[in-house]
C-alpha positions, 0 to 999 in steps of 0.5 A: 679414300683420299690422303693428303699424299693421294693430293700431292700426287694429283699435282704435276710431276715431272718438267713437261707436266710443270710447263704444260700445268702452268701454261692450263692455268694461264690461259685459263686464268687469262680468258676466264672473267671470274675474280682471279683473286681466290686462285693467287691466295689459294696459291698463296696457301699451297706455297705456304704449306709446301715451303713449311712441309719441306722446313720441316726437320722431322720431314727433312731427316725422313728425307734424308734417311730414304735417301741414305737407303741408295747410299751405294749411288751418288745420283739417284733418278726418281720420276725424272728428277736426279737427287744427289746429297751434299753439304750446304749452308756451310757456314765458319765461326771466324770469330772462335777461331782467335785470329785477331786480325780478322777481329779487327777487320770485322770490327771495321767492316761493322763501323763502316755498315753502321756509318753507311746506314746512317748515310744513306737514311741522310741521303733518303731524306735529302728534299727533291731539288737536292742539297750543299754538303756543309762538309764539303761544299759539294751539290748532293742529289736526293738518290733515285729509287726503284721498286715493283709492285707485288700483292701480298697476302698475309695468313690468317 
């Protein structure tokens, strides 16, 4: 009878089974005349569900806990992969501390963000051939863009 784990298990595990994996999938998907089309939303699907299991918090803390269980080692070795623990996300409520001059820092630096947003929607919307600043007599181009191509796929 197949599981859900039964599945997970069916995928590569280790470094070399990743590399060799990906290289079958590419070639396959490179010499097959098929629509390749299904294959990027089914990976789209399992990126989803695989992102979305390990956001999990139940599944997080079940994580955690196992791995509390090798608590006596600070580096634990499964199927190649070494898992450690440590902190992260570690983030400081400066605010709450009462430091006034970080207050008034952070104040400035949030103006300033706000002044440079409405800065660079002028300079979005400044025509091709470019412009005279009326402030300052100087010539201001309309800045370069760059930007990739990607398909997106949205869920139903």
């Amino acid at each position: 009878m197949e599981t859900t784990l039964s599945v997970i298990n069916l995928m590569p595990s280790g470094k070399e089974q990743i590399t060799k994996f990906k290289r079958s999938l590419k070639s396959e998907l490179l010499a097959n005349d098929k629509d390749p089309l299904p294959i990027f939303i089914q990976l789209k699907y399992i990126e989803k569900v695989i992102k979305e299991i390990l956001d999990d918090s139940e599944i997080k803390d079940h994580f955690i806990n196992e791995f509390e269980l090798y608590s006596k080692e600070k580096i634990v070795e499964i199927n190649g992969a070494k898992l450690s623990s440590q902190e992260t996300g570690i983030k400081y409520q400066y605010a709450e501390s009462g430091d006034q001059k970080w207050i008034d820092l952070d104040k400035q630096i949030k103006e300033l963000t706000e002044k440079i947003k409405e800065r660079e929607k002028l300079l979005q919307n400044i025509p091709m051939e470019g412009i005279v600043d009326p402030e300052t007599g100087l010539f201001i181009n309309r800045p370069p863009k760059s930007s990739t191509t990607q398909i997106i796929c949205k869920y139903y």
